[in-house]
Structures are given as structure tokens and as C-alpha cells.
Rosetta silent file (secondary structure, phi, psi, omega in degrees, C-alpha in Angstrom):
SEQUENCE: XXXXXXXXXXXXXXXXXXXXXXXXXXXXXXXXXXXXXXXXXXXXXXXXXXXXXXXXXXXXXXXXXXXXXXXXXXXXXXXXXXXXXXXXX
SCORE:     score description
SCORE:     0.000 S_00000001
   1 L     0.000  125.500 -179.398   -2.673   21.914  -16.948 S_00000001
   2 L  -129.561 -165.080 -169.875   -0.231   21.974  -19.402 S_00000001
   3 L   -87.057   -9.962  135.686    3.525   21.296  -19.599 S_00000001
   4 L   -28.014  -22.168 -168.981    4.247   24.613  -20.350 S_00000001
   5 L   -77.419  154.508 -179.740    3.113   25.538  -17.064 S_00000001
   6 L   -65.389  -42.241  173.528    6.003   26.554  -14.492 S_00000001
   7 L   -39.929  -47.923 -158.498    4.688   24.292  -11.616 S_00000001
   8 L   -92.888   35.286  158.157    5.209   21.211  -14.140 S_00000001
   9 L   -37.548  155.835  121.745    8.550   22.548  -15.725 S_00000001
  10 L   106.451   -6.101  179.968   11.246   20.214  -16.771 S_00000001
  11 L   -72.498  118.796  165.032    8.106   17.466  -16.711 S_00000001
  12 L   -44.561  161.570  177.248    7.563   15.482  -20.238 S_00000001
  13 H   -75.906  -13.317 -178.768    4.945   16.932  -22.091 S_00000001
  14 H  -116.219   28.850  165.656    2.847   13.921  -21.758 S_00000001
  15 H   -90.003  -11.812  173.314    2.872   13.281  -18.035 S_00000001
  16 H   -58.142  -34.038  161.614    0.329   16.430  -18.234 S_00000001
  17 H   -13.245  -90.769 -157.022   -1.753   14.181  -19.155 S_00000001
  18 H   -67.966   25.473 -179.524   -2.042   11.572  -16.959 S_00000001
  19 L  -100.512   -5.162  158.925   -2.047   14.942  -13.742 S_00000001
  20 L   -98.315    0.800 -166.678   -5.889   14.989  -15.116 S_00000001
  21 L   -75.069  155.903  179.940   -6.447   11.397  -14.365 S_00000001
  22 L  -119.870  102.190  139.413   -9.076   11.166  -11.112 S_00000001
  23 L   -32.866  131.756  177.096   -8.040    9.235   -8.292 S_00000001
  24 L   -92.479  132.249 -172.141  -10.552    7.301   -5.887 S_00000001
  25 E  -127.351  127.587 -164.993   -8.643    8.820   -2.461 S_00000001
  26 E  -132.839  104.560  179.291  -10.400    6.603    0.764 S_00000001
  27 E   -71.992  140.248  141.453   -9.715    7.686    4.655 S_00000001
  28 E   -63.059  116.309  156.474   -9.720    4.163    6.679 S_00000001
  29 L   -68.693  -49.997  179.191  -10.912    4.185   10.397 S_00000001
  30 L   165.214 -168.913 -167.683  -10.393    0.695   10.724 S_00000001
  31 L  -142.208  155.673  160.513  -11.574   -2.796   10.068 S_00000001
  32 L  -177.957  159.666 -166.198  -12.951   -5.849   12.017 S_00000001
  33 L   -96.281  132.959  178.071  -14.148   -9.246   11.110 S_00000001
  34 L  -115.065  135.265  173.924  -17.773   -9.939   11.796 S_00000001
  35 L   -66.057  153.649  129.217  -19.964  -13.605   11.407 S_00000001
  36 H   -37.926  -28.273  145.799  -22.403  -12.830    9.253 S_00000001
  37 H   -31.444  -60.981  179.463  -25.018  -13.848   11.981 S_00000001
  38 H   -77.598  -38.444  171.887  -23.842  -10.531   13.908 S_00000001
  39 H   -54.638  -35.860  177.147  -23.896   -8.271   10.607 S_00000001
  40 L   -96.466   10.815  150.882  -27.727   -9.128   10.094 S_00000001
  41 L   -70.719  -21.317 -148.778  -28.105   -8.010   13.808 S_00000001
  42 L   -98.755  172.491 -126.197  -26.634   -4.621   13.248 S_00000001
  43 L   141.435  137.982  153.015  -29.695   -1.569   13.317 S_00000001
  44 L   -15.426  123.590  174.597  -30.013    1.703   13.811 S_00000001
  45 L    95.145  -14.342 -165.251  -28.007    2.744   17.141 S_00000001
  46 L   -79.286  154.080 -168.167  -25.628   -0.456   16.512 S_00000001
  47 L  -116.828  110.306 -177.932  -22.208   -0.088   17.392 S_00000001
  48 L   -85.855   77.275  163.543  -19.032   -1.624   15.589 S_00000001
  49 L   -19.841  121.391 -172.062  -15.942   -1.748   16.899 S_00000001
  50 L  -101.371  150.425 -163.036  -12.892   -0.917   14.898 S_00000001
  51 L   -90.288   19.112  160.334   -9.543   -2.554   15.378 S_00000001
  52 L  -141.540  159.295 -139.425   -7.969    0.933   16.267 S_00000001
  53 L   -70.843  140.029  152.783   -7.218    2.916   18.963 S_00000001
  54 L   -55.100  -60.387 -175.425   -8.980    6.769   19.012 S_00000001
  55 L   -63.598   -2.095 -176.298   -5.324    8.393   19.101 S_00000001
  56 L   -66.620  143.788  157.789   -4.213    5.889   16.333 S_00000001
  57 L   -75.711  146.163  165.105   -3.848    7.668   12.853 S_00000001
  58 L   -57.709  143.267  151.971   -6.014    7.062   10.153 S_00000001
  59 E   -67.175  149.340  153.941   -4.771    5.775    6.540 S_00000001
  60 E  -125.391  137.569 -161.637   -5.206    7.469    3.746 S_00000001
  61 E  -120.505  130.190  147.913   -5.785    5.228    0.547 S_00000001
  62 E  -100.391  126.442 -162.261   -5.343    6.155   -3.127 S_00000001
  63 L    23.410   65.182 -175.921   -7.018    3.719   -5.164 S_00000001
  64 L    84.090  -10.121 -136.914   -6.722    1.051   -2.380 S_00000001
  65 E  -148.165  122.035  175.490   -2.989    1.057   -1.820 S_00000001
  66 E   -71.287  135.222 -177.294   -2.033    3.498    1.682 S_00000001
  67 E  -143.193  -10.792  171.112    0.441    6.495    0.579 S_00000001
  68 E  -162.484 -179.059  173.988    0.240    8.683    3.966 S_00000001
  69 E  -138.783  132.194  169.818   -1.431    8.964    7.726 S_00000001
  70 E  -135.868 -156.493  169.970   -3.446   11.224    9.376 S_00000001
  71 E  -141.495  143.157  177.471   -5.616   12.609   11.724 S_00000001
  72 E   -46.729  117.761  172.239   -9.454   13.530   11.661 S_00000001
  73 E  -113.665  141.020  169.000  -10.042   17.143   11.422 S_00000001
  74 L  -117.104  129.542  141.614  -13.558   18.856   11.160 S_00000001
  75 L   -56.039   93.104 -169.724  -13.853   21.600    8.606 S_00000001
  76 L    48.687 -153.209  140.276  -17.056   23.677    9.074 S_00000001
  77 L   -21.509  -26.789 -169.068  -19.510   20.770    8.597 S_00000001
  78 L  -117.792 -171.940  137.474  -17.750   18.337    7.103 S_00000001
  79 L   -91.580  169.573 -163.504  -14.385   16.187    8.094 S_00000001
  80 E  -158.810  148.921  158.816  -10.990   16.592    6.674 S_00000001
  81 E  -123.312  151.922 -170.512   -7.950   14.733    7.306 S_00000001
  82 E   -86.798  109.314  165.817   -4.634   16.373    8.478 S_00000001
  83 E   -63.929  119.483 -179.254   -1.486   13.976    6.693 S_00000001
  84 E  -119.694   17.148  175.450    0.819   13.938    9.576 S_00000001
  85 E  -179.416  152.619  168.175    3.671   10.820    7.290 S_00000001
  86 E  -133.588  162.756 -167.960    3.331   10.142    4.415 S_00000001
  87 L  -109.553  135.447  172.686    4.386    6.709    3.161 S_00000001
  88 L   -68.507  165.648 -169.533    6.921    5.150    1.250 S_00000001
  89 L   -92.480    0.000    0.000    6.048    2.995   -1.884 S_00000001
């Protein structure tokens, strides 16, 4: 990508750069606190509660730190998530 390109116009030339940098991007279900006692319980079939709601939106994390919410979509085979807000910094 370079800075030349029309998409990036009016961009310094050396923010093209860092637009190759690779992001770790992480959906969140949810969380919950466990004893350790109950964690070396869990096996095949075990079931963990999460501290949200089905209809709740999901987080979406870029390198740890939440920038939008969504909702679980499945794509062929896989999941996908739909951003339905995105978040202020």
C-alpha cells in the first residue's frame, strides 16, 4: 500500500507504513471467575458459564483494548462477527 494510492491520499507518506503493521483482533463472549478446584474439574462435555446474556453483544478487541460490538454471525463453516457500534477511544 503506498501513499500514492488514492484510498490513502492526503495521508503522510510514512503512515503507509505502519497500515502493514498486523493486529492481534480477539471476539470476547464473556468472562467468569472460577476456584481453581472447579477448573481442574472441567472435562469433556463441561459447561462454563459466561457473565453475558445470549442477546448481549460481543466485544471486539484489538490488541486487548475493545474498539467496537457485535453480533455472532456464521459464514459457511466458520463464525464471523457483524460490528453493530463501534467504540470511542
Amino acid at each position: 500500500m503506498k501513499a500514492t494510492d488514492p484510498k490513502h491520499a492526503g495521508e503522510p507518506a510514512n503512515l503507509g507504513v505502519l497500515m502493514q503493521v498486523p493486529l492481534q483482533l480477539t471476539v470476547e463472549l464473556g468472562a467468569c471467575t472460577m476456584p481453581i478446584a472447579e477448573v481442574l474439574k472441567l472435562g469433556t462435555g463441561s459447561i462454563v458459564e459466561l457473565d453475558r446474556a445470549v442477546n448481549h453483544p460481543v466485544d471486539l478487541l484489538v490488541n486487548n483494548k475493545p474498539v467496537a460490538r457485535g453480533e455472532i454471525v456464521a459464514i459457511e463453516n466458520s463464525f464471523g462477527l457483524r460490528i453493530t457500534e463501534l467504540l470511542s477511544f
